[in-house]
N, C-alpha and C positions, 0 to 999 in steps of 0.2 A: 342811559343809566350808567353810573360813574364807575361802577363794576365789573365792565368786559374787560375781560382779556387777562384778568386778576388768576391769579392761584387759587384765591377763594371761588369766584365764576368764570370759567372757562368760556362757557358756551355764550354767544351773543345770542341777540334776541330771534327768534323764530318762531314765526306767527302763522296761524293757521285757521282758513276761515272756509267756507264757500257759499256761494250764490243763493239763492231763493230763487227756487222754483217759479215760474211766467204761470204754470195750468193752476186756476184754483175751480173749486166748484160754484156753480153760480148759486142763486137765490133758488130753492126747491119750486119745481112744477109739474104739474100732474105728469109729465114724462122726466120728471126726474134728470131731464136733460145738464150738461155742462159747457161752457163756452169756453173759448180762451181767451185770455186777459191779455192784449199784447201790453209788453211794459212800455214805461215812460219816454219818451227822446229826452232824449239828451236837454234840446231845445226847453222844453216842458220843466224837468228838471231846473235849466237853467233861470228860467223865469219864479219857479214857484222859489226860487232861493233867494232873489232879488227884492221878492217881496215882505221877506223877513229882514235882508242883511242894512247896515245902515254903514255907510262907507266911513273911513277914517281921514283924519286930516294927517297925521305925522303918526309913525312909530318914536319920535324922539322925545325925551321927557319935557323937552320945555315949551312952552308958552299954553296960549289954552286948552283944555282938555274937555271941552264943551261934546266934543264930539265925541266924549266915551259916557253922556249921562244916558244913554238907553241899555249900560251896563248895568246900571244903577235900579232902574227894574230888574233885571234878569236874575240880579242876585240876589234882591228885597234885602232879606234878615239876617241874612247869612252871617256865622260867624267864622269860618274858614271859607273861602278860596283859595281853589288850587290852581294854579297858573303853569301850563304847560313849558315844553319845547320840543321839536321836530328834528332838530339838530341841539349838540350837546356845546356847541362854538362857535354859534351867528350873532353880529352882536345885535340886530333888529331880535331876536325874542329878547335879549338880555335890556335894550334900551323899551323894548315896550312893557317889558315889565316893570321897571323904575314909574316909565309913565303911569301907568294903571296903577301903581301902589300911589303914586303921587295922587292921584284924581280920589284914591280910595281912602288916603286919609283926611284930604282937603273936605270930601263932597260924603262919605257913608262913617268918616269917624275910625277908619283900621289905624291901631297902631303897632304893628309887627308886622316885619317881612322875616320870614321864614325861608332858610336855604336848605335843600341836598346835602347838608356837609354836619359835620361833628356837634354833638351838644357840647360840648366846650370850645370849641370854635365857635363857636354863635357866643359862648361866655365873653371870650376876648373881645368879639368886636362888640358888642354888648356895652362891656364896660367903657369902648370907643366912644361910641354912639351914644349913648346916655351921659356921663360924664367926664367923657376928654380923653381919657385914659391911654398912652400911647399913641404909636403914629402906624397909620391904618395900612400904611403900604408896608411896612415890617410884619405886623400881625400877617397881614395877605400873605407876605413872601412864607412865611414860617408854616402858617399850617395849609394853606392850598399846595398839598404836595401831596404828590403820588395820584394817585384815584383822582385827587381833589383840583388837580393842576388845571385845570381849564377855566376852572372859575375866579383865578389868578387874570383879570384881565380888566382893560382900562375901564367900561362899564359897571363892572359890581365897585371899582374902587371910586366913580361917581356918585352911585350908591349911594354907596357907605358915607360919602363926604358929604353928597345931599341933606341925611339925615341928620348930621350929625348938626350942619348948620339951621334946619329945623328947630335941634331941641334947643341949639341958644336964642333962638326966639320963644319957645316954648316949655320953660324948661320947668314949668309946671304940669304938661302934660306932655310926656315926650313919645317919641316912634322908637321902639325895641326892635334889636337884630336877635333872631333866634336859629341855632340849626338845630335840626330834627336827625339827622344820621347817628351810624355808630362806625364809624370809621376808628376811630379812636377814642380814646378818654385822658384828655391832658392831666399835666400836673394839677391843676388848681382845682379839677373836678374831685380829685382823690383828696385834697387840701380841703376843703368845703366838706368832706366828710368828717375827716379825721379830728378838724377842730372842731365839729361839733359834737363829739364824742368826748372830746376832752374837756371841754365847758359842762356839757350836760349830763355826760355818766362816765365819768373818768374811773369809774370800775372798770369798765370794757376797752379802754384803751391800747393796753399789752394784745388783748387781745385782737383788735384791729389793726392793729400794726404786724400782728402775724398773720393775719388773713390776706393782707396788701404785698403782705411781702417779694420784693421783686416785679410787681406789678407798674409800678410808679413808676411813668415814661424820666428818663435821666437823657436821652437824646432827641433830635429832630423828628417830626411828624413823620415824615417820611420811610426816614430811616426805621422809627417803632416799629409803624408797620409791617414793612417788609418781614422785619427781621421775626414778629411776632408770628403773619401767617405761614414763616418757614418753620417753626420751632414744629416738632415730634404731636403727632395728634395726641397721644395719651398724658403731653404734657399740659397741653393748650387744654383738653378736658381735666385736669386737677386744678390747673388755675381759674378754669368756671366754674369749679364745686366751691372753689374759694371765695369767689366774687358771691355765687349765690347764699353760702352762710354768712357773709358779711350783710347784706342784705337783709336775710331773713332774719336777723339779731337784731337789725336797728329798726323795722317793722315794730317787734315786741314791744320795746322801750315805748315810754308813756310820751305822748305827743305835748302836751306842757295846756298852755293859756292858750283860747283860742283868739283869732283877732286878723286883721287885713295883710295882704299880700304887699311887700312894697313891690317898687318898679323893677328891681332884680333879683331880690331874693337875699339882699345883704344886709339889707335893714329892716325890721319890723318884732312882731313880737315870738315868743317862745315856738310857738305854733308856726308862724311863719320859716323857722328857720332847721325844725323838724321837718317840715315840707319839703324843703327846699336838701335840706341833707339828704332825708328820702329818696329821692327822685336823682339825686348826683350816686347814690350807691346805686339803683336802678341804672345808671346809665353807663357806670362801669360794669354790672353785671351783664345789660345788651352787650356790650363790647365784646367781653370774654366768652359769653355763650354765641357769639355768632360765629366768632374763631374757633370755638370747640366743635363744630360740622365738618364731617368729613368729606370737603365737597369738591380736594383736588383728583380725586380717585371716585368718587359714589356719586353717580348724577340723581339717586332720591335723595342722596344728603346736602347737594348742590342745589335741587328745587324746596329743599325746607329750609335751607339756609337764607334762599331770598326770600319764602316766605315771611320766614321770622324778621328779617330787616323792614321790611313794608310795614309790619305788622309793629315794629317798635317805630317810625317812624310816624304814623297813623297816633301810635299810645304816647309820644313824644307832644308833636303838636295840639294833641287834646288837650293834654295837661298843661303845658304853655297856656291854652286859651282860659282852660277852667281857670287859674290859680293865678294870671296876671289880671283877666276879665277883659284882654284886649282882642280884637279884631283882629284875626292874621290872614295876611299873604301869602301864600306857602308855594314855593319853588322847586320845580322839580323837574323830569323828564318828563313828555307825552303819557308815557307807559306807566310810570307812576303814579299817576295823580287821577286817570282813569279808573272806570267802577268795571271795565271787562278788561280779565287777563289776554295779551294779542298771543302768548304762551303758553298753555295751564302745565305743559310739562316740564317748561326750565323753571317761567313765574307763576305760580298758582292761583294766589294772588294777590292784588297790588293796595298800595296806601290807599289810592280814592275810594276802594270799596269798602274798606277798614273803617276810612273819616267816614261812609256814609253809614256804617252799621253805628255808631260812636253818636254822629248829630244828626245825622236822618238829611231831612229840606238845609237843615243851615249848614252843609256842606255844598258847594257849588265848582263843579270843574269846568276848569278852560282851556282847553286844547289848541295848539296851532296845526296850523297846517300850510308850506309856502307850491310856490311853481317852479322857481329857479334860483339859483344861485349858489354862492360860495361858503364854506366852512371851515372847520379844523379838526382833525380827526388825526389818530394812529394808522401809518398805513400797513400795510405788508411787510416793509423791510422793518416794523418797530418804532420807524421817527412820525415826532408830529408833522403834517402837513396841512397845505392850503389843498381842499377840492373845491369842485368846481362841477356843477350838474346841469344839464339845459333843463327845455319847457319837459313838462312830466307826460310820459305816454298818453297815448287812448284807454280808455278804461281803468284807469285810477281816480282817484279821488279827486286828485289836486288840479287833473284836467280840465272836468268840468267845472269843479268849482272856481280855478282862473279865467273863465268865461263871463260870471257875472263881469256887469259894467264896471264896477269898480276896482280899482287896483288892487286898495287895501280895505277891507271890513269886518266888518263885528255881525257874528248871527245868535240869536239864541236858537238851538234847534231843536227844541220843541216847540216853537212856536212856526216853524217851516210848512206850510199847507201841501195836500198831497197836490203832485204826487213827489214831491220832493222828498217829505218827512220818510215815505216808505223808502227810496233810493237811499237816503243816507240810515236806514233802520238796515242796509245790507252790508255784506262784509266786501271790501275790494282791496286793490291794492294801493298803499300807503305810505310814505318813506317816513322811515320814524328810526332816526340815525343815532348810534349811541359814540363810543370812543372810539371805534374801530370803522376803519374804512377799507375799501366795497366791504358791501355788503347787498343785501336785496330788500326790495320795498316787502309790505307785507300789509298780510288782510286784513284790516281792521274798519270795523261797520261803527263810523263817525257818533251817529246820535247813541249807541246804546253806550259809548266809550266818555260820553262827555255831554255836559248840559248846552255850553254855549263853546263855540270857535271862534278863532282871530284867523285869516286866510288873508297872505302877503305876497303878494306878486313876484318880488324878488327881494333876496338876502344876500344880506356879502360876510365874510368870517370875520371873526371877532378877533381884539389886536389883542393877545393874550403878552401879559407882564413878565419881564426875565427871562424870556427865550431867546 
């Protein structure tokens, strides 16, 4: 999660699980007697996993992806999946993810990939991706900063170039970039307000422009923020009371002609572009109310404050879905996109469970999980680094599951037969790495956390841009 080590969350992830009890009571008999259930080997486990998992051909986006169409059951109707990662800088999730979005719009019709990062960062590259607009490695340099810096790296900017050359074949039906976060609220998000204020009730104009006041980023991504979660708490809460009347004002006002969503939100009718102003005042209000949490001092106002992130990220991607009608991909961390918090007292909890109160079945998560290899992470002294991790202990997750025959593969797990299904229904330990390194594996019970798994024998770090 892009958020350790922040001013805003301190605290890194700490997960907290335990075992299930071996003694149950057997089937009642006239002595009322009880047995003990020895649990599963390992071996047992291993097989009944086998019998679910279907092996992979490549984690890399190109050539065919034949061998991802028993995803294609596991997620039926789905109109959001979530797509995990283990590590926040390998680039094997980052290229298997291009892949599976690839296979996902070729073969079930998605047209959005969804990232971790800014709803106006998803604008920019947006207007990339659909229209040309700009060159995608300056976009990247400018707002992947701070938080966002990891996702600055040669795979997302494959990406991004993938799609874009898609929609000049397609440029009647294109693939949209969308981000779901509230790291920021660029210029053009406050711009998308304000001039629709001034087209549609330029009565209220003076006064949005004194609700915005001072708000309107005039410097680098990076630098915003910083500069924003230092400012005085009782200031950063007057400029969320502001964001939230500016909001609640443009709520009132009459929504116009009703009529189709275009492909961004820049063309279309009355209605459409009320929508779409709507939803940019919403996204500066997330911004400013996540900053008004007192959460470098108050760890209840630390664990509300990522509640509320989750929870606008979740309110984010719905709307996306509802209001464009396309299929998303949605990117994220492990721990995000999961329906069990592996924290309920730092993360309470997380997007997947938000998406799945929101669509119910057509939310679908995907979780990874590897055995060995290398990364990028914050260490100790502050700098990024390359780690580097061997095979994963005895009694973790990743142990047994690098046991199946195959290297790399896809499981849905609930379709896993006992006694597997109950092994992975238990909580163990799990390496689920955010931006900070060491750090400790932690307990997280696979099936109840995710629908289907991707499990990768080995990973190597991702070549991140401009370092």
């Amino acid at each position: 999660m892009t958020w350790h080590r922040s001013a805003i969350a301190s605290a890194l992830l700490v997960c907290l699980g335990t075992t299930a009890a071996g003694t149950l009571p057997a089937s009642a008999t006239p002595k009322e007697r009880t047995v003990t259930v020895r649990p599963a080997t390992e071996e047992q486990v291993v097989t009944a996993v086998e019998r679910a998992a279907h092996p992979l051909r490549s984690v890399e986006p190109w050539g065919d992806t034949g061998d991802l169409r028993p995803l294609d059951r596991m997620i039926g109707d789905a109109r959001v999946v979530g797509v995990g990662e283990a590590t926040h800088s390998s680039h094997d999730f980052f290229a298997m993810k291009h892949r599976v979005f690839r296979h996902l719009v070729e073969a079930k019709g998605f047209r959005t990939f969804g990232l971790e990062v800014s709803w106006s960062t998803g604008r920019r590259l947006n207007d990339y991706v659909v229209h040309g607009k700009g060159d995608p490695r300056r976009i990247m340099r400018d707002e992947f900063q701070f938080a966002y810096s990891w996702w600055n790296n040669t795979d997302y900017l494959t990406l991004v170039e993938w799609m874009r050359a898609y929609n000049r074949q397609h440029p009647n039906d294109p693939v949209q970039f969308m981000g779901d976060d509230l790291g920021w609220a660029g210029p053009e998000v406050y711009d998308e307000v304000t001039d629709y204020v001034a087209r549609a009730h330029p009565e209220l104009e003076a006064r949005f422009t004194e609700l915005y006041q001072g708000l309107r980023p005039t410097v680098a991504t990076g630098v915003y923020m910083e500069q924003y979660m230092n400012k005085p708490l009782a200031e950063r809460q007057e400029m969320a009371a502001r964001t939230g009347e500016a909001l609640k004002l443009l709520r009132k006002q009459s929504a116009g002609t009703d009529g189709k969503a275009g492909t961004d939100g820049k063309a279309g009718t009355d209605r459409t572009a009320y929508d779409w102003a709507v939803q940019s005042a919403t996204v500066i209000d997330q911004v400013a109310r996540f900053y008004s949490f007192d959460a470098g001092t108050d760890q209840a106002q630390s664990a509300a404050a990522m509640r509320y992130r989750d929870q606008a990220m979740a309110d984010n991607t719905a709307w996306w879905q509802e209001h464009t009608g396309t299929k998303v991909l949605v990117s994220a961390h492990n721990a995000h996109l999961g329906y069990e918090t592996p924290d309920p007292a730092n993360y309470p909890r997380m997007q997947g469970a938000f998406l799945r109160d929101r669509l119910g079945g057509a939310y679908v998560s995907v979780g990874f999980t590897f055995d060995r290899g290398s990364f990028n992470a914050t260490g100790p002294d502050g700098k990024v680094q390359r780690f580097t991790v061997g095979p994963a202990g005895a009694g973790t997750n990743e142990h047994t599951l690098d046991r199946v025959r195959y290297r790399d593969y896809l499981v849905d797990l609930r379709s896993v037969p006992a006694p597997g299904r109950g092994w992975l229904d238990r909580t163990r330990p799990t390496r689920s790495i955010g931006t900070g390194y060491p750090d400790r594996e932690y307990d997280i019970a696979l099936a109840r956390t995710h629908d289907v798994l991707i499990h990768l024998h080995q990973v190597e770090a991702a070549r991140l841009r401009d370092q």
